[in-house]
C-alpha positions as CSV (number, residue, x, y, z in Angstrom):
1,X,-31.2,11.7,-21.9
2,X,-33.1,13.6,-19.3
3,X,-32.1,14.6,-15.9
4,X,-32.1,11.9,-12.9
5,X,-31.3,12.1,-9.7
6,X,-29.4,9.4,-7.6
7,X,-30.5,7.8,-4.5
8,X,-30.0,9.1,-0.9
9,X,-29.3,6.0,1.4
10,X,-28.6,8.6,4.4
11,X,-28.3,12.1,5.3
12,X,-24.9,11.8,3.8
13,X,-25.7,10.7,0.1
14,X,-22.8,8.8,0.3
15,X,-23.4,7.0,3.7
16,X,-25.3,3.7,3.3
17,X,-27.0,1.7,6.3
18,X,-25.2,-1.4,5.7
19,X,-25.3,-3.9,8.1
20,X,-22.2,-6.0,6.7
21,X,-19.8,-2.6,6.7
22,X,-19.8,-2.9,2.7
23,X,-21.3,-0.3,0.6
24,X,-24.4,-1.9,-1.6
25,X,-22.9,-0.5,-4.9
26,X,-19.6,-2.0,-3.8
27,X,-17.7,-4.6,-6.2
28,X,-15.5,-7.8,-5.8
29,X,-12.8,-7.5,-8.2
30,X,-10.9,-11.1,-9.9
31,X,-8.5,-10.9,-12.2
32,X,-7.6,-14.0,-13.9
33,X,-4.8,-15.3,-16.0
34,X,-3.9,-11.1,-16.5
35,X,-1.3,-11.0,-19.2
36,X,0.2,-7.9,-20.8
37,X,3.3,-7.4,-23.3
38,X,4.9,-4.1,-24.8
39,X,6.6,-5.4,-28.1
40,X,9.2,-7.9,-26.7
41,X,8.8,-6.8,-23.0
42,X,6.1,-9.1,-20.9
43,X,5.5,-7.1,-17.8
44,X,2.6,-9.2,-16.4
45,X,3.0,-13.2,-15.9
46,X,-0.5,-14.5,-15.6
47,X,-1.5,-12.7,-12.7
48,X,-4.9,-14.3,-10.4
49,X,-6.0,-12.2,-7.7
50,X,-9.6,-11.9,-6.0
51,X,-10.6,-8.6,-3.9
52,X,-13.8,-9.2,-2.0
53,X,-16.2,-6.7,-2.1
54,X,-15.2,-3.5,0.9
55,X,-11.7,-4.7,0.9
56,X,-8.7,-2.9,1.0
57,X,-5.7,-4.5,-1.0
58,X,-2.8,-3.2,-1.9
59,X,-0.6,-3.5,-4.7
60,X,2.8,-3.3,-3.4
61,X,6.2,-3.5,-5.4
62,X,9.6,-1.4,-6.5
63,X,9.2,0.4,-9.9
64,X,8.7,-1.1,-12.5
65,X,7.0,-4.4,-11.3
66,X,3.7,-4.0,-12.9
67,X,1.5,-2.8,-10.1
68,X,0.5,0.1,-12.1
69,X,0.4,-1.5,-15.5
70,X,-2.2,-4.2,-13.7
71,X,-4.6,-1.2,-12.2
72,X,-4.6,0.3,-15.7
73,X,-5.7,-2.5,-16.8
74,X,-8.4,-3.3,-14.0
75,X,-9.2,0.6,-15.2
76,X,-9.7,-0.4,-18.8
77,X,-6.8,2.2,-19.6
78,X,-4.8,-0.6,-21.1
79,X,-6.3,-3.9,-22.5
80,X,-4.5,-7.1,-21.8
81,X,-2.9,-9.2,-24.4
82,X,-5.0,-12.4,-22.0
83,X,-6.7,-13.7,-19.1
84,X,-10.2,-11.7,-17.8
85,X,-11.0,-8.9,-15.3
86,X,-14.5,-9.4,-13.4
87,X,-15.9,-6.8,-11.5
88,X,-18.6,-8.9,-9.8
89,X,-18.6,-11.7,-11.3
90,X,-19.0,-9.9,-14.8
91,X,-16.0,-10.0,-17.5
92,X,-15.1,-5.8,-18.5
93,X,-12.6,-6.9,-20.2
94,X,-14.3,-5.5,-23.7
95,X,-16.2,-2.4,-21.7
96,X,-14.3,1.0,-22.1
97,X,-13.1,2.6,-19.1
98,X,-15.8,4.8,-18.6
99,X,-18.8,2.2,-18.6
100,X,-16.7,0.3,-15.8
101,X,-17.9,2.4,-12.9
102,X,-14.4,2.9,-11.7
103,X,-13.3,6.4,-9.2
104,X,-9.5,6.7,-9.7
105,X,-7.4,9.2,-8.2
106,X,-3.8,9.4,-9.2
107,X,-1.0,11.1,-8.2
108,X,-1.3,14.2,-10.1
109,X,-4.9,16.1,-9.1
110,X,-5.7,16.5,-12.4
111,X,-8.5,19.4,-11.1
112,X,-9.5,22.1,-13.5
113,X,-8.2,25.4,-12.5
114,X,-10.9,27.3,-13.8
115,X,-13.6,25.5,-12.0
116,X,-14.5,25.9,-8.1
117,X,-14.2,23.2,-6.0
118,X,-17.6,22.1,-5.9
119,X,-17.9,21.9,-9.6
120,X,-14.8,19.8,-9.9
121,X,-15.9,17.6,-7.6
122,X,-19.9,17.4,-9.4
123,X,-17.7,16.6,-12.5
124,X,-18.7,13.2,-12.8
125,X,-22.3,14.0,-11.8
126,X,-22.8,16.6,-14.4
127,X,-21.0,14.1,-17.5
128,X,-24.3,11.8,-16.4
129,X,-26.9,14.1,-16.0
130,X,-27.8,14.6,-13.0
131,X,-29.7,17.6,-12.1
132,X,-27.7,20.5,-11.1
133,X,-29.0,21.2,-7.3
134,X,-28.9,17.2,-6.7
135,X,-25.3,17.3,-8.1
136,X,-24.2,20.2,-5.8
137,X,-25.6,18.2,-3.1
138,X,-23.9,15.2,-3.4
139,X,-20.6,17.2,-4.5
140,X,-20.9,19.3,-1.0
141,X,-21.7,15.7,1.0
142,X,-18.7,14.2,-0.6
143,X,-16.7,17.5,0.2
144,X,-18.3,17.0,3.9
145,X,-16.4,13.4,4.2
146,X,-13.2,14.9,3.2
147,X,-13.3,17.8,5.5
148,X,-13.7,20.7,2.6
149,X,-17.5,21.5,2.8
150,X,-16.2,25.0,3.7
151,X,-13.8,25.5,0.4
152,X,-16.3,24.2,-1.6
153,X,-17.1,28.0,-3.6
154,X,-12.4,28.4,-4.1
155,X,-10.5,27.9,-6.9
156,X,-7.7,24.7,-7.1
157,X,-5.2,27.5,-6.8
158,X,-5.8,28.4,-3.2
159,X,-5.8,25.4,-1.7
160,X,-2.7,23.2,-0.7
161,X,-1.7,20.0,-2.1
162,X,-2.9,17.8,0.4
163,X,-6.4,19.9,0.2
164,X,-6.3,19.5,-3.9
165,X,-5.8,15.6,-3.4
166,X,-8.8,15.5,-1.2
167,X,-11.1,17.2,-3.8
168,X,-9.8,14.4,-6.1
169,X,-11.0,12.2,-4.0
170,X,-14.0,13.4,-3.3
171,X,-14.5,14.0,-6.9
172,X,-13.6,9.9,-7.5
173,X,-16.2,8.8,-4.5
174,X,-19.4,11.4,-5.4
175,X,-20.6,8.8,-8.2
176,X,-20.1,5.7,-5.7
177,X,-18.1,3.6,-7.7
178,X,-18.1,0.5,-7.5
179,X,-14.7,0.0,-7.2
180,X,-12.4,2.8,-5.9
181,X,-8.4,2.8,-7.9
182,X,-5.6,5.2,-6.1
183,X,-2.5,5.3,-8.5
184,X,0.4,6.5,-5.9
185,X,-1.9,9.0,-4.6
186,X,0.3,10.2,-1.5
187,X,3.7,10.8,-3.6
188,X,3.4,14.2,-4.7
189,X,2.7,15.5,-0.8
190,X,5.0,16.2,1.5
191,X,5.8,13.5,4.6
192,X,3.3,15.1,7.2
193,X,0.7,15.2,4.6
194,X,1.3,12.0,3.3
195,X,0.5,10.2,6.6
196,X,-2.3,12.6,7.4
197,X,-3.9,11.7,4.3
198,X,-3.2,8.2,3.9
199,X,-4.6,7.4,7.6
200,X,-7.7,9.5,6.4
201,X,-8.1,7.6,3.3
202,X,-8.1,4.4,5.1
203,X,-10.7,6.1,7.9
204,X,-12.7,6.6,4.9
205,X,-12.7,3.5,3.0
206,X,-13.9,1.6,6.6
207,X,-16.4,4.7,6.3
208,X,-18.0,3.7,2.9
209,X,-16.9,0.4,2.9
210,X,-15.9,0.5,-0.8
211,X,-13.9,-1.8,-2.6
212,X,-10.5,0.2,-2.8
213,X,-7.1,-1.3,-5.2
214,X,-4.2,1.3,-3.8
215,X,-0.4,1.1,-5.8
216,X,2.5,2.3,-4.0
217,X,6.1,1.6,-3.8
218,X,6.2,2.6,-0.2
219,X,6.1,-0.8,2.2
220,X,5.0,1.9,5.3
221,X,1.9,2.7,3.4
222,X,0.9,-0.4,2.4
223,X,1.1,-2.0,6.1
224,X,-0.9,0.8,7.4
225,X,-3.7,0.7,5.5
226,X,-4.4,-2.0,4.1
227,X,-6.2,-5.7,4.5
228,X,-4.4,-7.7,2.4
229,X,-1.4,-6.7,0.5
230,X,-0.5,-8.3,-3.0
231,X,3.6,-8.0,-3.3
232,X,4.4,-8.1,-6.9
233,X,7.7,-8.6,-8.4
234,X,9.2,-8.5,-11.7
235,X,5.4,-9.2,-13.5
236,X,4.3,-11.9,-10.6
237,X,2.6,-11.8,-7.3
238,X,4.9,-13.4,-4.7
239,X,2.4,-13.5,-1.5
240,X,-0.9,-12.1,-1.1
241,X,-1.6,-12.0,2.6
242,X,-2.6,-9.6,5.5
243,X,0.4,-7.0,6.6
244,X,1.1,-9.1,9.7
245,X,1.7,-12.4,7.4
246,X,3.8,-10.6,4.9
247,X,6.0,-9.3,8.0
248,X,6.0,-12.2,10.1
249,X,5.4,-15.4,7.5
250,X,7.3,-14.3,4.5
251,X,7.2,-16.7,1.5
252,X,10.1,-15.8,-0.3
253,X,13.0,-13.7,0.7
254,X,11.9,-11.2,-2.1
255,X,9.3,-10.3,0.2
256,X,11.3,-10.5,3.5
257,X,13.9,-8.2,2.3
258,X,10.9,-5.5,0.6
259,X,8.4,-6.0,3.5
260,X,10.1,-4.1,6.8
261,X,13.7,-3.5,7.8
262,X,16.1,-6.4,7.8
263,X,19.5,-6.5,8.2
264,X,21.3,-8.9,5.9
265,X,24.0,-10.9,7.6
266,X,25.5,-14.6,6.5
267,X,24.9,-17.9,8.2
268,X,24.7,-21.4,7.2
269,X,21.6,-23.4,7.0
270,X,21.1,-27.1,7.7
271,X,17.6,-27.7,6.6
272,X,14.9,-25.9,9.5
273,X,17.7,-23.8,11.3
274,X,20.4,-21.4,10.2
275,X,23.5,-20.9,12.7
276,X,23.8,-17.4,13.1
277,X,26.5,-15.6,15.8
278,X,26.4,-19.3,17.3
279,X,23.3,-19.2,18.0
280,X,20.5,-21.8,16.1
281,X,17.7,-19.9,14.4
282,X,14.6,-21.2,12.9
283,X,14.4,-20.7,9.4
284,X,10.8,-20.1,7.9
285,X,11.2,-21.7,4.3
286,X,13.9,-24.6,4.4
287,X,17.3,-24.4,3.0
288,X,21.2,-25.8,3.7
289,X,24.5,-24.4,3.4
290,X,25.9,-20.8,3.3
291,X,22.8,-18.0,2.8
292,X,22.2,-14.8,3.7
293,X,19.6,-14.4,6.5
294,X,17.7,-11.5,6.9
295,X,17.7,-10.2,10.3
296,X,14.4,-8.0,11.4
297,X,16.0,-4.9,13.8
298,X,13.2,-5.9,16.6
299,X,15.0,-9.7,17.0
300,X,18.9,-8.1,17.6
301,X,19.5,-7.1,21.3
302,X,22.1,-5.1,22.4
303,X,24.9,-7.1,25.0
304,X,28.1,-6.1,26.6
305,X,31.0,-6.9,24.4
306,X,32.6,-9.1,26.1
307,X,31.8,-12.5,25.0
308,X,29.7,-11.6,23.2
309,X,30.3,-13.8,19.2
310,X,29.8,-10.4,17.6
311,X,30.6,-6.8,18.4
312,X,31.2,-4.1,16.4
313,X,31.0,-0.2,16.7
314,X,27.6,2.3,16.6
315,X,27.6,4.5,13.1
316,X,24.1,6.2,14.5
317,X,21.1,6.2,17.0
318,X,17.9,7.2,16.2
319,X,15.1,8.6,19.0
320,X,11.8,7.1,17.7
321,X,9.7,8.2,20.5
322,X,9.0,5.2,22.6
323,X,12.1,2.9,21.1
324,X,15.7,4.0,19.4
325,X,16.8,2.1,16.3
326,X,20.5,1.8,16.5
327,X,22.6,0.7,13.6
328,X,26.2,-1.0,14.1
329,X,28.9,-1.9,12.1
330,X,30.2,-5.4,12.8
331,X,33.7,-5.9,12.7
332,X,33.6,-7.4,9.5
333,X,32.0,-4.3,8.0
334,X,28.4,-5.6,7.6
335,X,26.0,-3.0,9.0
336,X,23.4,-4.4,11.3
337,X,19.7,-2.4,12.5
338,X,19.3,-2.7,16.1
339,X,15.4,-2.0,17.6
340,X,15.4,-1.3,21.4
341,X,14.2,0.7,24.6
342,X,14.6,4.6,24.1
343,X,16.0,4.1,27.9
344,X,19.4,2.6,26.4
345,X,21.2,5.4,24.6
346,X,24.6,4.5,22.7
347,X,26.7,7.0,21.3
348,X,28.6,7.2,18.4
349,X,31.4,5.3,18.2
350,X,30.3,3.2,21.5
351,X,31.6,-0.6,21.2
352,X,29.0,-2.8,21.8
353,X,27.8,-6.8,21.5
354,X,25.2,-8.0,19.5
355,X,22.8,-11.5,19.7
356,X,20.0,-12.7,17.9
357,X,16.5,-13.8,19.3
358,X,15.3,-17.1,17.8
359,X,12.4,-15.9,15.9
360,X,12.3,-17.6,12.4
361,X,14.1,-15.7,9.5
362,X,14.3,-15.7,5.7
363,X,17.0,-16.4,3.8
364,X,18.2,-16.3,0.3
365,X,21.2,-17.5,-1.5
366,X,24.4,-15.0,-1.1
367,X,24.7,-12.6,-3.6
C-alpha cells in the first residue's frame, strides 16, 4: 500500500468547518438488543440505545454493571452472544476492532516509553501509511488541541500523568475517528487533574464535535460533561436522559439514590404524596404505605428547634465556597444532608430543626 495523505479541513487538520457543530467523519452509534453472557453469568439484558452523531453520552453505573463490558463490545473487544451494534446505520458486529474506526483511551496511558511524544501520538497514522512529514503534522495539530505542541520531541517519562493522558488522547483523535470511546479515563489522576482534564475533554468534544461514549463510576463526572447520560444497573439501562432529568425526574429510585446526594429518611405514601416530618410531599413515581424517600440536601432547610417535627444534632459542616453542606443526626439516629447559605454556620454539636420543601421525591420500598 503506498503512502497517502489525509485531508486538511482547516489550519488545524483536525478542525472541520461544520456548520451543524458535528464533525463530517463523525458517527451515530445504536445498539440494539446487545446481549452478552460469561458461562452462567448474563451481564447484559438486551440493551437498545441510540447516540446521535457529535453527542456526548455517558455510561454511568457502580462496578460491575456492564458499562464497560457494553463499550468493549461497541469496541469490537468483545463480541456479543446477540442483538447488533451500528455505527451509522451499518451492522460491525462481524468487523474486528481495528476496521471499526474507533479512538479509545482508557485508563491506563498505554504510551510507549521508548517513543517521543509525537511519535506516540502519529502511532495510528504510521500503522496506515501515511507519509511521515503529513503524520508529524497532524500528530503536532492534535498535540496543539491538547495543549502539548511544545513536549511533542520528550519521552512518556517526563511528563506527568495528567500530561501522559492527554497524549493518549491526542493519540485516539489524530486519525478522526468516527466514534471517540474513553474507558474511566480520569481514574488514575489525582482530584485536581481529574477535573482539569475532564472539563478539557468536554471543551474538546464541543471543539470537534465527535461522537464520544465516556464510562465512569463517578455521578460528578458524568453530570458535568455529558448530554445525555445512560444509567445502567445490574446488566440494564434504567433511564437515558439529560443530567438535569436524571437529577430532577428520576425514573426509579435506583437512579435517585446513584444520581446526586440524597438523604434517605421514612415516610408513608398514599398514592401522589408521601408524609414526611408532617409535611405532604409530592412523590414523582406513585406508591402507598411505608417507603423510604429520598431526600435531595438542597430541599432540607435549616429551622429553630423549637417546634420544629424533627431536630436533631450537627455531626459536621462543610464550607463549599458559595453554600455549606451540613449533615445532622436526627434523634432517631438517621443522618440527614443539609444544603444552605455559607452565611449560616452551625457548629458541631449545635441542636437544630429540620423541614422539607415540597419538591417531588423518590422513594423505594424500606430496606
Amino acid at each position: 500500500m503506498s503512502d497517502i495523505a489525509l485531508p486538511r479541513t482547516a489550519e488545524n487538520s483536525l478542525l472541520a468547518d461544520r456548520s451543524d457543530g458535528t464533525a463530517p467523519f463523525s458517527s451515530s452509534v445504536q445498539f440494539d438488543g446487545i446481549v452478552k453472557s460469561y458461562g452462567r453469568t448474563q451481564v447484559l439484558h438486551g440493551i437498545d440505545l441510540d447516540i446521535a452523531p457529535g453527542e456526548f453520552v455517558s455510561l454511568l453505573g457502580p462496578s460491575g454493571c456492564g458499562k464497560t463490558t457494553l463499550l468493549r463490545v461497541l469496541a469490537g473487544l468483545e463480541d456479543a452472544d446477540g442483538g447488533a451494534v451500528l455505527l451509522g446505520g451499518r451492522d460491525v458486529s462481524g468487523v474486528p476492532t481495528n476496521k471499526r474506526d474507533l479512538g479509545m483511551v482508557f485508563q491506563s496511558y498505554s504510551l510507549f516509553p521508548h517513543l517521543r511524544v509525537v511519535d506516540n501520538t502519529a502511532f495510528g497514522l504510521r500503522r496506515r501509511r501515511v507519509a511521515t512529514a503529513e503524520a508529524r503534522k497532524r500528530a503536532l495539530d492534535a498535540l496543539a488541541l491538547v495543549g502539548l505542541e511544545a513536549h511533542a520531541d520528550k519521552y512518556p517519562h517526563q511528563l506527568s500523568g495528567g500530561q501522559q493522558q492527554r497524549v493518549a488522547l491526542a493519540r485516539a483523535l489524530v486519525t478522526e475517528p468516527r466514534v471517540l470511546l474513553l474507558d474511566e479515563p480520569l481514574s488514575a489522576l489525582d482530584a485536581k487533574v481529574r477535573v482539569q482534564l475532564r472539563d478539557e475533554i468536554r471543551r474538546l468534544q464541543l471543539r470537534l464535535g465527535i461522537t464520544t461514549v465516556f464510562v465512569t463510576h463517578d455521578q460528578e463526572e458524568a453530570l458535568s460533561v455529558s448530554d445525555r447520560i445512560a444509567v445502567m444497573n445490574a446488566g440494564r439501562i434504567d433511564q437515558i436522559g439529560t443530567p438535569e432529568e436524571l437529577y430532577l425526574r428520576p425514573a426509579t429510585a435506583h437512579v435517585a439514590a446513584f444520581v446526586g446526594l440524597s438523604s434517605v429518611v421514612r415516610g408513608l405514601a398514599d398514592g401522589a404524596t408521601v408524609r414526611v416530618w408532617g409535611a405532604e410531599i409530592p412523590l414523582q413515581i406513585p406508591a402507598t404505605g411505608e417507603v423510604d424517600v429520598l431526600l435531595r440536601p438542597e430541599n432540607v432547610r435549616l429551622v429553630e428547634p423549637a417546634g420544629a417535627a424533627v431536630t436533631g444534632s450537627v455531626e459536621e459542616s462543610m464550607f463549599l465556597g458559595s453554600m455549606r453542606r451540613t449533615l445532622v443526626r436526627t434523634e432517631d439516629g438517621l443522618l440527614v444532608r443539609v444544603q444552605h447559605s455559607a452565611r449560616t454556620h452551625p457548629q458541631y454539636g449545635d441542636l437544630v430543626g429540620l423541614a422539607v420543601d415540597p419538591e417531588p421525591v423518590a422513594v423505594r420500598q424500606p430496606q
